[in-house]
C-alpha positions, 0 to 999 in steps of 0.5 A: 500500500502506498506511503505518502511521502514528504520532506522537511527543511532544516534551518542552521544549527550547530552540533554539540560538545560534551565533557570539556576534557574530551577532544571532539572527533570529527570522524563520526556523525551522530544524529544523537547528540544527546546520547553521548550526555547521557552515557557520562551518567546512566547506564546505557546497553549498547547493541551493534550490529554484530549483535543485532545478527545474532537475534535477527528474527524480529527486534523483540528477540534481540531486546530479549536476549541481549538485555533486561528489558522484558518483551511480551509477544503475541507469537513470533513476530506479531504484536510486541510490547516491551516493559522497562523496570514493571512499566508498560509499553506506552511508558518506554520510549522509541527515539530514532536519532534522538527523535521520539516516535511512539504512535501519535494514536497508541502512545507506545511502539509496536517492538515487531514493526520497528526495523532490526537492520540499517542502524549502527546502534541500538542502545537500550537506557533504563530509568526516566529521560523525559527531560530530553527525550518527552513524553513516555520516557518512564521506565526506559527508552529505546534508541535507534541510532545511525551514524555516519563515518568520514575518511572511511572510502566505499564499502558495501555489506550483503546479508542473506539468511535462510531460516526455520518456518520458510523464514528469508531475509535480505539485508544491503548496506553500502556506504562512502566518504570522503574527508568533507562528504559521507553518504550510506543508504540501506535496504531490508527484506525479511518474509516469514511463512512463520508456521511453527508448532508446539505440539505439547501444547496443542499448538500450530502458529496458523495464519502467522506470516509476516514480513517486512522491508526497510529502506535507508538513506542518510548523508552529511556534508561540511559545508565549512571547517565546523559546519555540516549539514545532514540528513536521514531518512527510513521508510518501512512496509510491513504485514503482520497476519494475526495467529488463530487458533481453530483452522476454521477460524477467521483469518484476519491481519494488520498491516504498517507503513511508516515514514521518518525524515530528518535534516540537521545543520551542525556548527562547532566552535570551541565554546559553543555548539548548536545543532536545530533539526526539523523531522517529519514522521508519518505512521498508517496503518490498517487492520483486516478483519476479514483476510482478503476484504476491505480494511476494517479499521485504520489512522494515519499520523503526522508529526512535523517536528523542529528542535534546537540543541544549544550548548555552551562552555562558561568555563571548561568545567562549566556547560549550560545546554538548553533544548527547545523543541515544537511538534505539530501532531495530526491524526486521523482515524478510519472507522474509530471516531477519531477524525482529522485531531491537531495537536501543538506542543511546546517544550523548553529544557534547561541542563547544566553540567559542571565537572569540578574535577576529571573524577566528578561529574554533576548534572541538574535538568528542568523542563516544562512542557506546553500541551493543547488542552493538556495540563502537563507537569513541571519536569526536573532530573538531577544525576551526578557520577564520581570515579571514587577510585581506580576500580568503583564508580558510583553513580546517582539520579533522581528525576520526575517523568510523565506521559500525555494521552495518546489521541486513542486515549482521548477521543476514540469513539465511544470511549475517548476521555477528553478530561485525562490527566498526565501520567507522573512518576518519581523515580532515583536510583544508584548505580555502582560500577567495580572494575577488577582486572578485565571483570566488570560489574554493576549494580543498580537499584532503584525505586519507582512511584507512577501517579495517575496510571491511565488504564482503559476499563469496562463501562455500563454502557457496555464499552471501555474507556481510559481512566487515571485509577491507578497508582504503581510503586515499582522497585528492583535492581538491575546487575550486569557482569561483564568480561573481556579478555585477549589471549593472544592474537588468535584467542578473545573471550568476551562475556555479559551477562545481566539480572534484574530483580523487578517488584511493580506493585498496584498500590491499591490491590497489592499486588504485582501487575501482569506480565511483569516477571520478578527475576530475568537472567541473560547472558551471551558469550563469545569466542575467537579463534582466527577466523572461527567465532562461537557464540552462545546465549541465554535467558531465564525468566521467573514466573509471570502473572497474567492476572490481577490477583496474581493467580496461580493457576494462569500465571506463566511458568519459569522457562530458560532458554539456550541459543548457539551459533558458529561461523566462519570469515574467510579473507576476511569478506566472506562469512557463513554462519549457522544459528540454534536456537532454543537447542534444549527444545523448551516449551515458552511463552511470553503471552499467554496462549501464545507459545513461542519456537521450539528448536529451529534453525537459520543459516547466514552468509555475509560478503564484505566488498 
């Protein structure tokens, strides 16, 4: 189906300098200026591309294996959702370089119509972030990130992969630069049959197909000694076909576009950078009730986006940064009440960073928020990071987030509720980081408490509405180790393996929400011998309650889950790979009623020109 497409302008902006010891790299663009801020405070999980491969079915199996985030899936590769620290899924911010893009219409990102492939980062932050990143920054935020690379002449990469379950995918990746130009585009194709049984479970995937493709494109040139100008865009497709249970059961499936484009103008100078961007999003979608009729229901989004990035050093030890951003957010449903909705909102954010000494860092955020008809709170956040010695870090923040309503949230029809407040939360944690020899490990506990939780209920007019009724108070802690080590130049090792330890609790039934599981274990594992690597992985989850009353006889059991991989680079360009996963054939689900593969296979090839 066709997207509509549109491009944006940008105006002059200037890019951004961020610990005043540190020398800039002119070799790198970042779209994400912000995240490399972030990263002198918070704990952020950084998954490459490389890692990305291991996990390339959809994107919620990456975040699954490879870190602490828990992802709810209705089958392989149908609808997903992610839950950071006990929070839902419209508490988890997407960012696409450094741009929110949760659904204008659900308020949250479907995990399984996001893209795995044409991002140089996939970074994972736990904790709040509404003060840079907006609405829906609660209990974490995903980023998407793409980076574009000078003085690094051509290169092309070809993925093909075949797969259990009739599974195929095509990935192309080809890049150049030069000292003033650089320039990648990217494109994906992945078409599952996905027709997988559990037979313990009575269970046969039917009417499980899905695919995707993806298309990249992104440029940055120096228009002067400390200016650039760039550019990125994605466009995606997608089909997702809902699994029934009965063969004679109808048949139904949804389907996504999306578009996203983004213009950046970036200066440096030594004191003060400055980078204002313009975005342009869209999202449609439609659902099929009946397979090969007409759609049944849909929407399309737009989201017209500007947002200026100003920092400046008042001393080398003293930076002030302050964010201004304006959205025009639009939408118009089909067969759902909503019709032709516009929304405007303002927001400025004021941060201020001092480093009194190479071993401490201190930073104090503010942020208001300007939503049509939506009162919205005042924000702040507070973090610091102090290398106490050689071998421990200890870190701290403290921060107050929030979440408007979603245009489903208020103006669906019948159901919408025009007199939503925003969802509040207050959250600190501490993290603690020891380095000993090549082991690394962290701790980070932390406490929660989310006021005014928008949850849809029941009605006596027979249909459900959104209402603020609940209030959450959810605490943990998250731990990760890590090791790394060389052997000789033919032996590498590197492990991580991560725990978290999730209390959510309904204040008023006591009890802990659903599909939050108390204890999660990942860890993956790889070794290098010439040109061999072996990988492995894997993953516990403690029981999960699918009730409200924590009921015992639906709730989802413990299962542990192992996956293996090898491969082979020969003159360094050619690479055939083969993957297990699920080699101990467990019986799991994420989603209740929705088992997941057991064993199944894929087989990769890599050529690097």
């Amino acid at each position: 189906m066709a997207l509509k497409r549109s491009l944006v302008l940008l105006f002059a902006s200037y890019g951004c300098f961020l610990y005043a010891q540190e020398k800039a790299i002119d070799t790198v663009y970042v779209f994400d200026n912000q995240m490399n801020k972030v990263k002198l405070f918070h704990p952020v999980t950084t998954i490459t591309p490389k890692d990305i491969e291991k996990n390339s079915a959809n994107l919620s199996e990456t975040l699954r294996f490879q870190s602490a985030v828990y992802i709810k899936e209705n089958g392989r590769g149908a609808v997903s959702s992610p839950s950071f620290r006990g929070t839902t899924a419209q508490q988890t911010a997407f960012v696409w370089n450094g741009i929110n893009i949760n659904s204008v219409f659900l308020g949250q990102g479907d995990v399984n119509n996001i893209a795995i492939f044409g991002y140089d980062a996939i970074e994972v932050k736990a904790g709040g972030g509404s003060v840079v990143y907006g609405s829906g920054a609660i209990g974490g935020s995903i980023h998407l990130n793409n980076e574009l690379k000078f003085n690094e002449g051509f290169h092309a990469t070809l993925h093909s992969e075949v797969a259990s379950y009739e599974t195929f995918q095509n990935y192309f990746k080809t890049s150049f630069s030069n000292s003033d130009f650089s320039f990648k585009a990217s494109g994906n194709y992945f078409i599952s049959q996905n027709n997988y049984e559990v037979p313990e479970k009575q269970y046969i995937n039917r009417n499980g197909k899905y695919f995707n493709g993806t298309a990249n494109i992104g440029f940055s040139y120096k228009i002067a000694r400390n200016q650039k100008i760039s550019w990125q865009s994605q466009l995606y497709d997608a089909e997702q076909n809902y699994p029934i249970f009965t063969e004679n059961g109808n048949r139904t499936k949804y389907a996504a576009q999306t578009f996203r484009s983004l213009l950046t103008h970036d200066v440096n100078s030594k004191s003060i950078s400055n980078s204002l961007k313009a975005a342009y999003t869209e999202e449609n979608f439609q659902y099929f009730g009946v397979f090969e009729a007409p759609k049944t229901s849909g929407g399309t989004g737009k989201n017209l986006i500007f947002k200026d990035d100003f920092n400046y050093f008042i001393t080398p030890k003293l930076n002030v940064n302050v964010i201004g951003e304006y959205q025009i957010n639009k939408g118009e449903g089909y067969q759902s009440g909503i019709e032709n909705v516009r929304r405007n909102i303002y927001s400025v954010a004021g941060l201020l960073r001092y480093f009194p000494t190479q071993k401490l860092r201190l930073e104090a955020g503010i942020k208001k928020d300007f939503i049509e008809n939506i009162e919205s709170p005042l924000l702040y956040s507070f973090s610091g990071k102090w290398k106490v010695s050689d071998w421990y870090s200890l870190g701290a923040s403290f921060s107050k987030n929030f979440r408007f309503p979603s245009f489903n949230d208020l103006y669906w029809n019948p159901g919408g509720n025009l007199d939503l407040k925003a969802e509040t939360s207050l959250q600190t944690e501490m993290s603690h980081e020891l380095a000993f020899g090549k082991f690394m490990l962290s701790l980070t506990p932390y406490y929660m408490k989310i006021k005014d939780m928008i949850q849809w209920i029941p009605t006596s007019m027979g249909y459900w509405s959104p209402r603020n009724v609940r209030n959450v108070e959810s605490y943990g802690l998250e731990s990760k180790i890590g090791f790394q080590q060389k052997f000789s130049k033919e032996h590498s090792l590197k492990i991580n393996t991560g725990y978290s330890y999730t209390r959510s609790v309904d204040l008023e039934t006591k009890n802990q929400l659903m599909y939050v599981p108390l204890h999660k274990v990942f860890g993956n594992a790889d070794y290098q011998y010439r040109f061999m690597n072996l990988y492995v992985q894997g993953m516990f989850t403690g029981k999960t309650f699918t009730t409200s009353d924590e009921n015992n006889d639906y709730l989802i059991k413990p299962y542990f889950v192992l996956n293996a991989g090898l491969s082979a680079t020969v003159a360094k360009k050619y690479t055939l790979g083969l993957r297990v996963n699920n080699i101990t054939d467990e019986i799991y689900e994420t989603m209740a009623y929705y088992p997941l593969p057991k064993r199944n296979y894929s087989f990769y090839i890599n050529l690097n020109f």
